[in-house]
C-alpha positions in Angstrom: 86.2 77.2 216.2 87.0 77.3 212.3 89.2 74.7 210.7 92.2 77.2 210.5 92.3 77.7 214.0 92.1 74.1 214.7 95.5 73.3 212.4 97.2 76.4 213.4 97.3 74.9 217.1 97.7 71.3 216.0 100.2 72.1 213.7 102.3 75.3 214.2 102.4 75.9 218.3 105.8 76.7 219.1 105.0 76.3 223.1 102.2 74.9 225.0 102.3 74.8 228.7 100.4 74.5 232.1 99.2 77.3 234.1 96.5 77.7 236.8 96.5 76.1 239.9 98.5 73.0 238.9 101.1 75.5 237.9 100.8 77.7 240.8 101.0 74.7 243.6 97.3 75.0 244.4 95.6 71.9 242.6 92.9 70.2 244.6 90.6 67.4 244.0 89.2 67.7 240.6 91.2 71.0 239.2 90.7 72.0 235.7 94.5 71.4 233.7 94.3 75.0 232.2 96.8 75.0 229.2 98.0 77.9 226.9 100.1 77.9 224.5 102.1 80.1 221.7 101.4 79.4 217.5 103.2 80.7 214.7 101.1 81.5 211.4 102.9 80.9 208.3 103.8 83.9 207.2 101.9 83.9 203.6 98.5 84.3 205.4 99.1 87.6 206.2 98.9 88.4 202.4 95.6 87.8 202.6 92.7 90.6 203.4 91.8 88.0 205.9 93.9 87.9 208.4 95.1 84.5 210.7 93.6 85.0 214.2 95.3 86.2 216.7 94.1 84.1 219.1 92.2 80.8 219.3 89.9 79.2 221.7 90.1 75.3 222.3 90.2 73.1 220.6 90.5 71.1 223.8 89.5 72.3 227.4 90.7 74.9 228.7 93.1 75.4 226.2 93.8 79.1 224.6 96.6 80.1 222.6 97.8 83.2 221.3 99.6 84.1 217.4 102.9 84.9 218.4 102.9 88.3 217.5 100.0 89.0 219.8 101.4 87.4 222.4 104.6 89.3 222.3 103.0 92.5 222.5 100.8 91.2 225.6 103.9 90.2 227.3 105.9 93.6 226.2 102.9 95.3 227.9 103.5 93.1 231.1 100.2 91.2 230.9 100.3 89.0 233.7 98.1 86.2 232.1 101.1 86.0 229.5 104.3 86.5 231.2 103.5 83.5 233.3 103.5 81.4 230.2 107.1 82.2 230.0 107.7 81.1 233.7 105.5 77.8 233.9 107.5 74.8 235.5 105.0 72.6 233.0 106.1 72.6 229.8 104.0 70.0 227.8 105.7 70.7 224.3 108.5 73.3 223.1 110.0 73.6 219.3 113.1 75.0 218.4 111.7 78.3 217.9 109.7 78.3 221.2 113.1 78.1 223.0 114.1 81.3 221.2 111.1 82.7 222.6 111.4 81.6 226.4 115.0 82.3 225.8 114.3 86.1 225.0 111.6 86.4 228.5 114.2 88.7 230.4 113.6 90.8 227.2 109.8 91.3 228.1 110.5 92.4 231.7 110.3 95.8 232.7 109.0 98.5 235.6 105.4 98.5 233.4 105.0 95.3 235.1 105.0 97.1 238.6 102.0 99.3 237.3 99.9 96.4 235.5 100.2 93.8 238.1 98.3 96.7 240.6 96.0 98.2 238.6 94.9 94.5 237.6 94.6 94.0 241.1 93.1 97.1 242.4 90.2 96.6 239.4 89.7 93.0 240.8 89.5 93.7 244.5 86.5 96.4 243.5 84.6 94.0 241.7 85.1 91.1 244.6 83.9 93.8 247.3 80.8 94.4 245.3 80.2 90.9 245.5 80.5 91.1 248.8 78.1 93.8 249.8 75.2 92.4 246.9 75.7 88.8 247.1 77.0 88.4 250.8 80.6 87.1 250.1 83.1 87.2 247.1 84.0 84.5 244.8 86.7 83.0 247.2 88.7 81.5 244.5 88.9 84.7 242.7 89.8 86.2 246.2 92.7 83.6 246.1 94.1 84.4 243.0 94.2 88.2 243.5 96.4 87.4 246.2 98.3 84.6 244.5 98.7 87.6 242.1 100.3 90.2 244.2 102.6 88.0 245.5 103.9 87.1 242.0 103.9 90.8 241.2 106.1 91.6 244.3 108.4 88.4 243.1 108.7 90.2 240.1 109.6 93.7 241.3 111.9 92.8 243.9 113.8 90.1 241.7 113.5 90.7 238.3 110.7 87.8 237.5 107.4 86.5 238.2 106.9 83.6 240.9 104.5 80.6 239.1 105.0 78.1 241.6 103.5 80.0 245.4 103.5 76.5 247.3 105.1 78.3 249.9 102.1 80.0 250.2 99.5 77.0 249.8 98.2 76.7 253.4 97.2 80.2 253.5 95.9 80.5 249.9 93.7 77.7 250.2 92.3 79.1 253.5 91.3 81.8 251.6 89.8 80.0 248.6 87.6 77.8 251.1 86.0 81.6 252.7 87.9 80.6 256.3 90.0 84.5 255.9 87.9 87.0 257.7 87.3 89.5 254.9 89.4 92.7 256.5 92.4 90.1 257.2 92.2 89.3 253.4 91.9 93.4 253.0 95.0 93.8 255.4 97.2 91.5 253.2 96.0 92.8 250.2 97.2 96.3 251.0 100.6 94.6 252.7 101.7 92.9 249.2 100.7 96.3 247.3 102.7 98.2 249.5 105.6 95.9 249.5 105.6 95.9 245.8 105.8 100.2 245.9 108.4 99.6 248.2 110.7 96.9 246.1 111.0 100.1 243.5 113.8 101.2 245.4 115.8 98.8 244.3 114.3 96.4 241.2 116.4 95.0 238.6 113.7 95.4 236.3 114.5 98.0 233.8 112.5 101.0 232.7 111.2 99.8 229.5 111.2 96.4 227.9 113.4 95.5 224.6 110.9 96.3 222.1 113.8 96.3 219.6 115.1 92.9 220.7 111.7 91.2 220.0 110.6 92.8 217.6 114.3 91.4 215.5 112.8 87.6 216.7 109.7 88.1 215.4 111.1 89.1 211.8 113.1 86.2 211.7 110.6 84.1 212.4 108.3 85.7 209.7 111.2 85.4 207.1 111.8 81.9 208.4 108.0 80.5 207.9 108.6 82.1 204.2 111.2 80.2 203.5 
């Protein structure tokens, strides 16, 4: 990682938080503490022909954070990776400005969700059956967190946001993470939290399209802001 990444996180994240397993209720013994968080470059290095990255990598462990303009197209585009970053219960540091930005996470919401959260899902459970039929079983913990994911995604759909925190659903989870699921009852409730999120359409809060406008106003004053 180059200097400029290293002093954009250090010194202009707006909003760091915890995700993974310790955010989802489903830390065990030696979990990593996955952490991601939101920057905001000042504004006059974009009047460069290089541009500030829209992402950086580190510096710590398992620590990745996105520019915020990157990030808020990510979340307007329902990336589920991102949109939980608005949700987290473990918020390790929040400015001023990142409180504009988790207050505008209704903003970000909208029926594209329903699509990406499946077709992420769908794409996954492909790759975890091949494992299964050329290596003789899947990655278990990936198994888990497809699930973990389509029960956020229904959340989502059938109340207007995403469910971090799926304690409710540890026992279960866990089961499947340590390969104790038979394979076809993991398949069975796979198929059961798709089709309950096709069936939460009928009546979702979430609205057709997210406001594009809305953020898209934030993220100029923010701009003119780090100018000033």
């Amino acid at each position: 990682m180059d200097d400029l990444g290293v002093r954009l996180v250090r010194d202009h994240t707006i909003l760091s938080v915890v995700v993974g397993s310790r955010a989802y209720g489903l830390a065990v013994d030696g979990s990593d503490v996955d952490r991601r968080g939101v920057y905001v470059a000042p504004t006059p290095l974009f009047w460069r022909f290089d541009k500030p990255p829209t992402h950086v990598d580190g510096p710590g462990p398992e620590q990745f954070s996105w520019e915020l303009e990157r990030f808020c197209l990510l979340a307007l585009d329902a990336n589920p990776t991102v949109l939980e970053c608005l949700w987290s219960p473990l918020v390790e540091r929040v400015t001023p400005v990142g409180e504009e930005l988790r207050g505008l996470r209704d903003a970000f919401l909208s029926l594209r969700a329903h699509r990406t959260f499946l077709r992420y899902a769908e794409s996954q459970f492909r790759k975890l059956e091949g494992d299964l039929r050329n290596r003789g079983e899947p990655r278990w913990k990936h198994v888990m967190h497809l699930l973990r994911l389509l029960i956020s995604g229904r959340h989502l759909v059938r109340h207007g946001e995403p469910l971090v925190d799926v304690g409710e659903y540890r026992a279960a989870l866990l089961a499947v993470r340590r390969g104790e699921m038979p394979w076809d009852d993991i398949a069975a409730w796979r198929a059961e939290l798709a089709a309950d999120m096709d069936q939460a359409l009928a009546g979702t809060p979430l609205p057709a399209e997210p406001d594009r406008a809305r953020i898209e106003k934030f993220l100029l004053s923010v701009r003119r802001r780090e100018v000033a």
